[in-house]
N, C-alpha and C positions, 0 to 999 in steps of 0.2 A: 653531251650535256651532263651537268651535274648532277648526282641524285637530289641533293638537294633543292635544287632549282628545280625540276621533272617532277618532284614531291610536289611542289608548294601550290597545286591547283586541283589535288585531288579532295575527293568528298570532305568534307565535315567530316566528324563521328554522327553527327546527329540529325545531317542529311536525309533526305526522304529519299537519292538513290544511291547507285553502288559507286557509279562513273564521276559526279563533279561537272558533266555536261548536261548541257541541252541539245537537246537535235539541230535549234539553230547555230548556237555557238560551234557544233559538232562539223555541220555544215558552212560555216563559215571559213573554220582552222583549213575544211580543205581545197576551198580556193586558197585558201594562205598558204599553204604546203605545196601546192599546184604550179603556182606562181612562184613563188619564194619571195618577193616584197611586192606590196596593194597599196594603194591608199583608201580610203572608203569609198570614192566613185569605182575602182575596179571589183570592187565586191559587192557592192550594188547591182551593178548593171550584171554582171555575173549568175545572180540570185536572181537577176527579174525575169530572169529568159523559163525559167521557173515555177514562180511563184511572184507574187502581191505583197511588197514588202515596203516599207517606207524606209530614205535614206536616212532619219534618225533614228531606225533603230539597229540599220547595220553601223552607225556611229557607236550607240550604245554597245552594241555588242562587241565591237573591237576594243571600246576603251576598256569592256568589261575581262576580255582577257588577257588582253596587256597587265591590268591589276590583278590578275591570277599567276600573273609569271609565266603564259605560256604564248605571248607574243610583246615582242620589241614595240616600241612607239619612238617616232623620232619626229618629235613637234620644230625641226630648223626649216622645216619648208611652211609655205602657206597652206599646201595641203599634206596632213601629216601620214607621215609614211607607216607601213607595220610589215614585221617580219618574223616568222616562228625563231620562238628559243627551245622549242621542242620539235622534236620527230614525231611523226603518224605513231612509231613504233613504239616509240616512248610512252608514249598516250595509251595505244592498246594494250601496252603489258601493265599499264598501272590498272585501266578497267580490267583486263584479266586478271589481274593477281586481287582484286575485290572478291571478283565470282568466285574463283578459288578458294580464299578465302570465306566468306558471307554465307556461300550459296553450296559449295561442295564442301564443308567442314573442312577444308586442306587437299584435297583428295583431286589431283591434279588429271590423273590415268582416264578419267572419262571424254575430259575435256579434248586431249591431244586425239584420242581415238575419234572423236565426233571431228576435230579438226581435220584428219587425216583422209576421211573419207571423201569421193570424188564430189566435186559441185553438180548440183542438179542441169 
């Protein structure tokens, strides 16, 4: 994908977080990644096995990041399709490189050692 396109959903400057996501939204991109094209009943019914969610706001939510550039929208069906235009990886290195940035002054060396270590 293109930097520029993989840019264009990350925070504000004047964002209240680091990432440009919500947990939902977060949790939605990864059925979308999971899948690789949804329409909003397959991410519905996905999420409810879950969670208490109403189908217009997993509506809302897809249209919302389709207008962030980080999922396709393809309204030529009755029910409109959606497909990532980014990677998971993509995503995590743009939240990472905030924290990096934001949160460790630059100072990368801590982060890769915490990453390195084994999973609980």
């Amino acid at each position: 994908m293109s930097e520029e396109r993989s840019s264009a959903w990350r925070r504000r400057e004047r964002s209240r977080d680091l990432t440009g996501l919500g947990w939902l939204e977060a949790d939605i991109l990864r059925v979308v990644w999971d899948t690789g094209e949804v329409t909003v009943r397959d991410v519905y019914e996905r999420l409810r096995e879950d969670r208490s969610i109403a189908y217009t706001t997993v509506m809302s939510v897809l249209r919302n990041l389709a207008a962030k550039g980080l999922l396709a929208q393809d309204k030529s069906a009755a029910a409109y399709m959606y497909r990532p235009l980014v990677t998971d990886e993509e995503v995590a290195r743009g939240i990472l490189d905030a924290v990096v940035d934001k949160i460790m002054g630059g100072r990368r060396e801590p982060l890769i050692e915490y990453l390195r270590r084994p999973l609980p």
